[in-house]
C-alpha angles and dihedrals in degrees: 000000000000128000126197111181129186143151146256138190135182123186117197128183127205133213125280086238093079100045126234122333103251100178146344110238096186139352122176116188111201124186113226119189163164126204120206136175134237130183091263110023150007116264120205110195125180135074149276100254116203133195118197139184119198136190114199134189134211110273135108124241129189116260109253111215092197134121088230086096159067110224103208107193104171121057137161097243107198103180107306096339118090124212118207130166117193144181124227111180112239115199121179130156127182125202115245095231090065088050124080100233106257101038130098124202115235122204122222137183132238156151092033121183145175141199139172105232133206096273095064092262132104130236124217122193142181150151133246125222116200117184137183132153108256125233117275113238124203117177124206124213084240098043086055092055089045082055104052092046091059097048083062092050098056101034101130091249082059086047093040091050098046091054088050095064092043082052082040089054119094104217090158097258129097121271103227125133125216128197111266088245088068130081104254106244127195129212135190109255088236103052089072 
């Protein structure tokens, strides 16, 4: 079984109309998603959904016009707690060759924690999980050998050497190279 793990934060800021966050009193952070195949690799698209509750206190705080942050302008205020749900895209794709056929990954949730910060906004983190069951591999005495050979074959003195006899080759044509952001242009061999 494989684990990748990584992390993931999301600051939000409220407005100066309902005061100074004092204390988050839950958050919850649930993976939603949709897997789908291409030829090469597995694609996970949703989101990340929270669910927050707030309590705020009376208190002013300067507006922040960075992107450090998630404005939330619309809360369920129930006396001084604040209720917000809110949406972070979540993207991952894994390529088919690191996945036993058959298997699919599935992503999961944990270690999620929340704090208020010193710019009247809170901060909730967490860490994604992402597990599949890797590909079995069973080596054979001859596959090692084919191996091998092929790593020979394709060592960059094998590869120098094979574009020197293409350059080494007379087609008639000149043996300049351009930059690939140039429009390849052929001359005669004897216009030079």
């Amino acid at each position: 079984m494989e684990v990748k793990v990584w992390d993931v934060k999301e600051q939000f800021l409220f407005p100066a109309s309902f005061g100074i966050p004092k204390e988050i009193k839950t958050v919850e952070v649930t993976p939603q998603y949709e897997q789908s195949e291409t030829e090469d690799s597995i694609q996970i698209m949703g989101i990340y959904h929270i669910t927050c509750h707030v309590e705020f206190e009376e208190g002013e705080h300067e507006h922040h016009a960075t992107s450090e942050f998630t404005q939330i302008e619309d809360l369920d205020v129930q006396g001084e707690v604040g209720y917000f749900e809110y949406a972070v895209p979540m993207s991952v794709e894994i390529s088919k060759d690191k996945i036993q056929q058959g298997f699919s990954p599935s992503l999961d949730v944990r270690r999620v924690h929340s704090k208020t910060t010193d710019h009247a906004a809170i901060e909730i983190a967490w860490s994604v999980y992402c597990e599949y069951e890797a590909p079995m591999v069973v080596e054979k005495e001859s596959e090692r050998e084919e191996s091998d050979e092929v790593e020979m074959l394709e060592s960059p003195n094998s590869v120098e050497s094979e574009l020197q006899f293409i350059f080494d080759l007379d087609d008639g044509m000149s043996k300049l190279t351009f930059p690939s952001n140039y429009v390849l242009v052929k001359q005669e061999a004897d216009e030079q």
